[in-house]
LUMDREN-980968 format. One record per residue (C-alpha): x, y, z. Coordinates in steps of 0.25 Angstrom, whole numbers, padded with zeros to 4 digits, always signed. Layout:
LUMDREN-980968
XYZ...
end
This chain:
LUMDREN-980968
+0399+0747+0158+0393+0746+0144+0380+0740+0139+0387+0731+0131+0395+0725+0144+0383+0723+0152+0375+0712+0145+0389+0705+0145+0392+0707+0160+0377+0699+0162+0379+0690+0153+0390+0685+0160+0385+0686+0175+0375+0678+0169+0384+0667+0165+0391+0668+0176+0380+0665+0187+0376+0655+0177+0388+0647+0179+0388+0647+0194+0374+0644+0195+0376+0632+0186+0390+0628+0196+0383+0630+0208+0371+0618+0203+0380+0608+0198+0382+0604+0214+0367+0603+0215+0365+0597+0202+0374+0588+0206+0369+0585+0219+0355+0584+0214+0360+0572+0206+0366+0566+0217+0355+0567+0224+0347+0560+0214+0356+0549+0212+0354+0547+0226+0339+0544+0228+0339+0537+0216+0349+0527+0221+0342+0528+0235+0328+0524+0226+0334+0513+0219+0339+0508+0234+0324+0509+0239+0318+0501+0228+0329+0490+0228+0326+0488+0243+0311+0490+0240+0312+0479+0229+0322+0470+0239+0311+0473+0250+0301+0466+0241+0308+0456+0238+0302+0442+0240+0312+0430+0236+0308+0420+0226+0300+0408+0229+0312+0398+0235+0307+0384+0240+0321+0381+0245+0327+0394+0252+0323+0403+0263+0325+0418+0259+0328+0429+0270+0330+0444+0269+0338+0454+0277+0335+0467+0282+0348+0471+0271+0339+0467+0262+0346+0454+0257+0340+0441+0255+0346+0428+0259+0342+0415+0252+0346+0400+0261+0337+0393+0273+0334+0399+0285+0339+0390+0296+0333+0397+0308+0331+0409+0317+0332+0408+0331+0338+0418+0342+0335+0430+0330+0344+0424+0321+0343+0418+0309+0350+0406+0304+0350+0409+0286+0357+0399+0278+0362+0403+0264+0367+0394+0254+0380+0407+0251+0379+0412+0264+0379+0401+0276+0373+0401+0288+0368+0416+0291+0365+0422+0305+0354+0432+0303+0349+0441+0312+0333+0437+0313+0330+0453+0316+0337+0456+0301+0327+0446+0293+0317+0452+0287+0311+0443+0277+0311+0430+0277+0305+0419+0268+0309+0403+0271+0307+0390+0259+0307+0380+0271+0297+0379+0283+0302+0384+0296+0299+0383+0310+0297+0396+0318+0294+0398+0332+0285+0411+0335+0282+0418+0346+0267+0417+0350+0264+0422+0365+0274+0415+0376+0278+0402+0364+0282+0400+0354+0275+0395+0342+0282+0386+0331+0277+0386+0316+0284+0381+0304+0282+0386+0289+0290+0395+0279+0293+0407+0284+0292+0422+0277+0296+0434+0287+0293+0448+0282+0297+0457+0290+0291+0456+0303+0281+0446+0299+0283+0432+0298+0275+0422+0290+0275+0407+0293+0271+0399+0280+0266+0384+0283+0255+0374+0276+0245+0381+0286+0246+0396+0281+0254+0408+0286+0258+0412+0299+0261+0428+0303+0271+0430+0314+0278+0445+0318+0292+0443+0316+0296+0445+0330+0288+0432+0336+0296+0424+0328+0304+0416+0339+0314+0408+0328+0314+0400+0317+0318+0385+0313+0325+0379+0302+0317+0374+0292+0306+0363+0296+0310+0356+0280+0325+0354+0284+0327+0349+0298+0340+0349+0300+0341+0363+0299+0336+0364+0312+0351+0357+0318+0364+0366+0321+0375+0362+0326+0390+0365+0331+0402+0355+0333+0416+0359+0339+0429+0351+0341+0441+0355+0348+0451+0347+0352+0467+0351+0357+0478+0338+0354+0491+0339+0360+0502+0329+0362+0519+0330+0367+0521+0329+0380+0506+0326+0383+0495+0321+0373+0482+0328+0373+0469+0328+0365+0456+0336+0369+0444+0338+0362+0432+0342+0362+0417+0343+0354+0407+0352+0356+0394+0351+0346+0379+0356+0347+0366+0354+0339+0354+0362+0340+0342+0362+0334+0333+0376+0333+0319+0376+0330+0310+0387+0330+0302+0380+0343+0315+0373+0348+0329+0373+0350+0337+0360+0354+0353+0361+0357+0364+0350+0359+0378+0352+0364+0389+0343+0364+0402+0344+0372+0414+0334+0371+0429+0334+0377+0440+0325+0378+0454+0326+0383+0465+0316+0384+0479+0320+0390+0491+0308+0391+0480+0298+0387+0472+0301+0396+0457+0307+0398+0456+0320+0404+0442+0326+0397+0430+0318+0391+0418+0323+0393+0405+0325+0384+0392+0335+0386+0380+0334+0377+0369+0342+0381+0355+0347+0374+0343+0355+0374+0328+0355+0368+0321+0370+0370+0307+0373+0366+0305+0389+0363+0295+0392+0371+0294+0407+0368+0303+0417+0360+0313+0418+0373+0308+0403+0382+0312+0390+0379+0310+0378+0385+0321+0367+0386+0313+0354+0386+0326+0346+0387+0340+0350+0390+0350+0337+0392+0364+0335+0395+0376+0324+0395+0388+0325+0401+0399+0315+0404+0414+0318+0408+0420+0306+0413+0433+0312+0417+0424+0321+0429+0419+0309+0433+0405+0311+0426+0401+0298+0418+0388+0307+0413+0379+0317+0415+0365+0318+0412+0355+0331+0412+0341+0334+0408+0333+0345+0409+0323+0354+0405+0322+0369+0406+0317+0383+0401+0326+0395+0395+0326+0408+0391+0333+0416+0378+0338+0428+0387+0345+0434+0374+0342+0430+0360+0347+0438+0349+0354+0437+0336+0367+0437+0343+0365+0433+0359+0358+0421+0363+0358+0419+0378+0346+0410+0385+0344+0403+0399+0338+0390+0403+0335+0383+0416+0327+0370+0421+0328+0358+0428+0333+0345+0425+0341+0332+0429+0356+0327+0429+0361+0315+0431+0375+0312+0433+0384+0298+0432+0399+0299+0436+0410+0289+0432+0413+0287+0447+0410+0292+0462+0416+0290+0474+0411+0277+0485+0396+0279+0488+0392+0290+0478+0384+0289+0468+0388+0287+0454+0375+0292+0448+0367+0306+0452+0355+0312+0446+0350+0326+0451+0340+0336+0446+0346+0349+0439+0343+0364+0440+0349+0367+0425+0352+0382+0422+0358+0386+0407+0361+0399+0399+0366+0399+0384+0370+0411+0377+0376+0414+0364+0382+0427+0359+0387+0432+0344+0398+0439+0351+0403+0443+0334+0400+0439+0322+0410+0426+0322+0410+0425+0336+0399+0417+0346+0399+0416+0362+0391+0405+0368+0388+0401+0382+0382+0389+0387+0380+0387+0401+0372+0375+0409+0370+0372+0423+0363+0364+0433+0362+0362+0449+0362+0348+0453+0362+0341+0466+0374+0342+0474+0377+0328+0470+0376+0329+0456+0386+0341+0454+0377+0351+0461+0379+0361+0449+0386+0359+0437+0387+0368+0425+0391+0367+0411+0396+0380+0403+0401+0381+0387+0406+0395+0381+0410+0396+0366+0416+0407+0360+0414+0404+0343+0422+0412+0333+0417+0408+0317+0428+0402+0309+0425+0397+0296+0409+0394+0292+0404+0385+0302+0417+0382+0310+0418+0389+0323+0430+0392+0333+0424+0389+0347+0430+0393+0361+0423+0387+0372+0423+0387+0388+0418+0376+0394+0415+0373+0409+0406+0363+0418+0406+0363+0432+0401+0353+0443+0400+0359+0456+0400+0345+0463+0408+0335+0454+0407+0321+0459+0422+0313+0462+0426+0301+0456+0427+0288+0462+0443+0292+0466+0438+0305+0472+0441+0312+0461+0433+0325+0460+0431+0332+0446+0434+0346+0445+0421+0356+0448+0423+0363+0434+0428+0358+0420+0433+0370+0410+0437+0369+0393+0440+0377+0384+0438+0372+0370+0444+0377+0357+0435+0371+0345+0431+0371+0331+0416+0372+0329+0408+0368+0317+0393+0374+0314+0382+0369+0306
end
């Protein structure tokens, strides 16, 4: 090798190791940049959620504002929140079910009623609400109330618009048929409640009417309701429960119970609701006709035993139970029960598609004038539209 040959040789090794070094860092050059990229979005996510998280909405003397554990913001009224779930009306959005567990702030333009929880009852204040976390404030002409969040028993509509307080259900079905034999059934369910933060009052109606070949097979009409006092986040008591019921057909001109009793929410979340009641009362009970030497008119007092429970089986899909009882003197019917299950599908908005089962029973129906004796249990099945407001 010659002198001249060697500096050439090193000069290119050095070039040489140059270009593999500079090879071998563009993957780390370029992974460093990434990398970079990263936290600085990962930063800029931070402070957004920072700047939401010290959000506070504008000064509104006409809309309630409310915040989600996402993170968004909803602008409407808040109707109520009972059972954990929250009733949020939005001018774009409708009526919201909200989970109460994924509020998180909350801040109301309108007074409000909430009940909380103090010791075994319930105590019930009324002012503007502001809910931060786990704290609730209660705003009202004599100062500001602290509450924990989880003492919170429910929450009323606002105390400035009354009728906020009302919901309601109707349903109509009906089945007309006519040829060889004429036909008309129908029937109407409604119900009207009313939820406060102290108290919670229920109405049901049930109607149905049948005509086959002119004549009158089916007319009978139930109207029953409920006042409940919260007595605690779990007890209530049920200062007055009433129901009427007359179905001529069966031989039954009216019937008339009242009672008082006390219940129990043995579920209540988000999606299940199931509760128990039972307490004494009174019926009364006047038939259209009686055999010789019986009496037209009996009035005995009434063990009375109830259960309701309601299930979001999906998201567009809504079990219900009702059950009622009572025992009676032997007389009177002895026992007699009265039973409604509604399976409701959303259609459109507020319009329903209910399926229900229904059946009352009397262990000991009372025969007609002609000895006729009504049947011991009465099933429907009824296919109807239901409206919602």
């Amino acid at each position: 090798m010659t002198p001249a040959s060697c500096p050439a040789r090193r000069a290119l090794s050095v070039a040489l190791l140059l270009i593999v070094m500079t090879v071998a860092a563009r993957p780390a050059l370029a992974s460093d940049g990434t990398a970079a990229d990263d936290t600085a979005a990962a930063a800029q996510k931070t402070r957004e959620q920072a700047a939401w998280a010290r959000f506070v909405p504008p000064h509104d003397a006409r809309h309630d504002w409310l915040q989600l554990k996402s993170g968004e913001w909803l602008k409407g009224e808040l109707r109520a929140m009972y059972q954990y779930q929250v009733e949020f009306d939005s001018d774009k959005l409708k009526l919201l079910n909200l989970k109460w567990k994924d509020v998180v702030r909350l801040r109301t333009a309108w007074h409000h009623t909430v009940g909380i929880q103090t010791g075994d009852r319930t105590r019930t204040l009324s002012g503007r609400l502001e809910l931060d976390g786990d704290t609730l404030r209660v705003h009202s002409a004599s100062g500001t109330q602290t509450f924990p969040r989880d003492r919170v028993v429910s929450i009323g509509a606002s105390t400035d618009r009354a009728l906020r307080y009302w919901r309601g259900k109707f349903s109509l079905g009906s089945n007309l048929r006519s040829g060889n034999s004429e036909v008309v059934d129908a029937n109407l369910k409604a119900n009207l409640r009313r939820l406060t933060a102290a108290s919670r009052f229920n109405a049901d109606y049930l109607g149905n009417f049948s005509r086959s070949q002119g004549v009158t097979t089916t007319n009978n009409h139930r109207l029953n309701g409920y006042f409940d006092r919260f007595l605690s986040r779990r007890f209530f008591w049920r200062l007055l429960s009433a129901e009427y019921f007359q179905d001529r057909p069966s031989n039954l001109e009216r019937q008339l119970t009242l009672g008082t009793s006390y219940g129990y929410d043995i579920i209540r979340t988000p999606d299940t609701e199931w509760r128990v009641s039972g307490g004494l009362g009174a019926t009364e009970k006047r038939y259209v006709s009686v055999a010789a030497g019986e009496q037209a008119r009996e009035v005995s007092p009434s063990l009375q035993l109830g259960t309701y429970y309601d299930d979001d089986l999906t998201s567009t899909l809504d079990l219900t139970v009702d059950y009622s009882m009572q025992l009676l003197q032997r007389d009177a019917g002895r026992y007699s029960h009265h039973l409604v299950t509604t399976l409701s599908s959303d259609l459109i908005g507020d319009l329903d598609l209910d399926v229900s089962l229904v059946w009352d029973r009397v262990q000991n129906p009372r025969p007609a004038a002609d000895g006729t004796l009504p049947e011991r249990d009465d099933y429907q099945l009824i296919l109807s539209l239901s409206y919602s407001f």
